[in-house]
N, C-alpha and C positions, 0 to 999 in steps of 0.2 A: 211603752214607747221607748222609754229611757236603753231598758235591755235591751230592745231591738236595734238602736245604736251602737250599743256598743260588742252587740257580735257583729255588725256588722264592716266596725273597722277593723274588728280581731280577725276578719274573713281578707280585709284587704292586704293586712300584714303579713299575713300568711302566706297569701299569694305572691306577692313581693319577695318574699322572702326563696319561695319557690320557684323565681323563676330568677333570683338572684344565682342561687347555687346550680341554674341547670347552664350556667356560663360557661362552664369547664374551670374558674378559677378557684381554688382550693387550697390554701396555705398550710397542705400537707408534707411532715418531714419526713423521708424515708431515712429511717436510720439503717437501715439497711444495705445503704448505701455510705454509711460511714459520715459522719458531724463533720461541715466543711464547714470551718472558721475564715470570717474575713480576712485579708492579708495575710493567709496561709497559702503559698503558693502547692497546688497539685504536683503531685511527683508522679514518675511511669510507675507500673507496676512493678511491682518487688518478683527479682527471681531469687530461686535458690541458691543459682550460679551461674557462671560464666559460661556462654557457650563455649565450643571450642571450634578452631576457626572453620568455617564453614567450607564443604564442598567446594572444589573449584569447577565454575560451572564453565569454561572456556573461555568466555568473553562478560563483559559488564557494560551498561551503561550508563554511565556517570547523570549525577543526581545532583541537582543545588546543594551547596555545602560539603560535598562531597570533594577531598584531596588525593593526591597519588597514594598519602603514605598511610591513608584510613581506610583505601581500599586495598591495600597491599596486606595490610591489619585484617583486615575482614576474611581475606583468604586465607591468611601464611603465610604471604609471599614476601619475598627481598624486591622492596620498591625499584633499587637498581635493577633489577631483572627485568619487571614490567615496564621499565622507561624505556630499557630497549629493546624488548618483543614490542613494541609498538612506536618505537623510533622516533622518540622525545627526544626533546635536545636536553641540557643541563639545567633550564628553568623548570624541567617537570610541569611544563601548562599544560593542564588539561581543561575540557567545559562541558554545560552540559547536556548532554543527551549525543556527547561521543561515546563510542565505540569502544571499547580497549581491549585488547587479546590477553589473555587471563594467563597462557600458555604459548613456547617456541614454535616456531614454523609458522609456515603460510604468508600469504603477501599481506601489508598491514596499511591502512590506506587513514592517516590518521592529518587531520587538515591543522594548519595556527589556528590558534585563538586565544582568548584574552585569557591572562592569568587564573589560576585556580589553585595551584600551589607552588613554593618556592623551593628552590634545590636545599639541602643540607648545607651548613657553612664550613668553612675552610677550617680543620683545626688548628688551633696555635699550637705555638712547638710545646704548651704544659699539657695538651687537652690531645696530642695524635695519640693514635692508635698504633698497634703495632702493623708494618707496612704490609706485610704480607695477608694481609685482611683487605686491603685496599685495591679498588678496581685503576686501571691507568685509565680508561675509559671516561672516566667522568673527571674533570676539570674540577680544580678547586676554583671558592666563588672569590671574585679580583678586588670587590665592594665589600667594608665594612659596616654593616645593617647596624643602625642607629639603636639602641637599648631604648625598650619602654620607660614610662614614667617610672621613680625609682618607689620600689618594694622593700619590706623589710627584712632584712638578712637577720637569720636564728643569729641569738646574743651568744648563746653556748652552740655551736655547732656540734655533731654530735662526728665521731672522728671517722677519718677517712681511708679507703681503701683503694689501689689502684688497678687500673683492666690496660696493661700497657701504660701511656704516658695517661689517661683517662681516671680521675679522682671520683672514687662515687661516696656518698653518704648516704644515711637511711630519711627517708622522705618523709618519715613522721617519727613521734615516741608511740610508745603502748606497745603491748603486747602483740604479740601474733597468734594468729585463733584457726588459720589456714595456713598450711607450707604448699610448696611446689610438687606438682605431681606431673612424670614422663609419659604417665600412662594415656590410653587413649579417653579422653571425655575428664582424662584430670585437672589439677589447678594449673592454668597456667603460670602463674605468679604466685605473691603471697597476701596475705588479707592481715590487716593490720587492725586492731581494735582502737576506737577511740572516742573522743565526748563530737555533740554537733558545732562544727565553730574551730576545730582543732584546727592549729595548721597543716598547710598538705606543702613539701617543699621542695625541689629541682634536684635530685640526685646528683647531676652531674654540670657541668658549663652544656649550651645548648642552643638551637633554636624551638621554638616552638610550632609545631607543625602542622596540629589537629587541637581544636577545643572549642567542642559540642557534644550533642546527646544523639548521634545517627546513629551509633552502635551498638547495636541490641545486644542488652544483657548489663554494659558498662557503666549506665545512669551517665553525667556531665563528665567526660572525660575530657582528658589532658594528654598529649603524647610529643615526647619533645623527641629531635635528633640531635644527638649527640655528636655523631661525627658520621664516615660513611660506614661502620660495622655494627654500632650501638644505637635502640633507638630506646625509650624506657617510656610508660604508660600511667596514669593513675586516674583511677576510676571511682564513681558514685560520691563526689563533691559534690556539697551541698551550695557551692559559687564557684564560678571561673573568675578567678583575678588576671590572666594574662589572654592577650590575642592572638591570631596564628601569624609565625614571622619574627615576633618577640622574641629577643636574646635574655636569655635569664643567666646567672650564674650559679653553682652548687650552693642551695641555701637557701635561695632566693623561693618566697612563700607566691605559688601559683594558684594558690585554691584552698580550701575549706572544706575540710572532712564532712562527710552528711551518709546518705544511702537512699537516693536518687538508683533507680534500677536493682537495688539489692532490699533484704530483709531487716538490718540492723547496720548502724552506724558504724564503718568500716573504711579503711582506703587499701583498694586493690592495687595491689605495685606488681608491674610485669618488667620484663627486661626483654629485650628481641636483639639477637646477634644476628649479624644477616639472613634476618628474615624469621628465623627461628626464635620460638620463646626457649629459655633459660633459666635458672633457679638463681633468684636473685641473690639467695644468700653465700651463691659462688662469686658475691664480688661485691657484696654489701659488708664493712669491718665489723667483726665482731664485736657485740657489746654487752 
């Protein structure tokens, strides 16, 4: 009798137990899927490298987050160009799920709407360019745009080199592990080696124009203007310290080295002269 009880609850537990597990709940870890730690924030996939800029497909249609000078980025293009193939005024607003002509000609039917990105600022007489760079076309801006909350400017600066009236410095220490290539599918910038945490710093005086992660390949980028010929980039921060709009000056720490969209912890530094990328180390001072 005794036995016969006690298979009998060993038949209940069983059952129990079997229809516990037919729940679909299973606190199985695919490690195959790579050990996600709590308060480790997910990063995008690591690429090899930087695309290069894409195809101009004619026309775009603008995207949440999306500014003139990230889409002008995305193509190649000289943001002045596309502000006026599609006949912007000087605030460059654009919104989204407008239109924008990628390329000249053709009638361009382009309506107001609420801000989306703000024109480049006026350069002071230390920070212009040389004029012959400059369009008459585009107005300098009449308002002085307020500086963000104050950041910490490098103690040692590292020294300076000038592109016209235009002071650049190098945006981080460490090594370089990647140079500039002309070629088609090469680097457009330069790749800079360093720990996660490093600072990422303002090459030049600027506003801050682009800072997010829309740009496939770049991880959290950063893209300030400099003036209307210079616009400079830096890529796979591991934090964005500044907002778009932000005045920073050369020095001023905008971000945090990491490798967000790349393979190893790196900050990609680009330079773009109207429109064009450029080998930063034709105007970065030797050190």
């Amino acid at each position: 009798m005794r036995r016969g009880r006690i298979a009998y609850i060993v038949g209940i537990l069983s059952l129990g137990l079997f229809q516990g597990c037919s729940t679909g709940y299973a606190p199985v870890t695919d490690r195959s899927m790579g050990a996600r730690q709590i308060g480790v924030p997910v990063t995008a996939p690591a690429t090899a490298s930087r695309p290069a800029p894409l195809p101009n497909p004619g026309s775009y249609t603008v995207n949440r987050g999306d500014t003139l000078y990230s889409i002008s980025w995305r193509y190649g293009l000289d943001y002045r160009e596309v502000a006026r193939w599609n006949n912007l005024n000087e605030r460059f607003q654009i919104f989204p799920g407008q239109v924008l002509r990628l390329s000249p000609g053709g009638s361009s039917a382009v309506a107001a709407a609420p801000v989306a990105a703000t024109p480049a600022p006026a350069s002071s007489s230390q920070r212009t360019t040389a004029p012959a760079a400059q369009t008459s076309s585009q107005p300098a801006s009449s308002s002085t745009a307020q500086q963000s909350a104050a950041r910490p400017v490098a103690s040692s600066p590292s020294p300076a080199t000038s592109s016209g009236a235009l002071v650049w410095r190098w945006p981080a220490e460490g090594p370089i592990i990647r140079r500039f290539s002309s070629q088609e599918g090469g680097n457009k910038g330069i790749d800079i080696a360093g720990q996660q945490g490093d600072p990422v710093r303002a090459a030049a005086d600027g506003r801050v124009v682009y800072a997010g992660s829309g740009l496939l390949g770049y991880g959290n980028l950063v893209i300030v203007n400099h003036n209307r010929e210079f616009l400079s980039a830096y890529a796979h921060n591991s934090r964005i310290l500044v907002s778009e709009n932000d005045m920073v000056k050369a020095g001023d720490k905008i971000a945090e080295m990491g490798q967000t969209g790349t393979d190893r912890v790196q900050l990609h530094f680009e330079i773009r002269r109207d429109g064009r990328p450029v080998d930063p180390l034709s105007y970065l001072p030797r050190r």
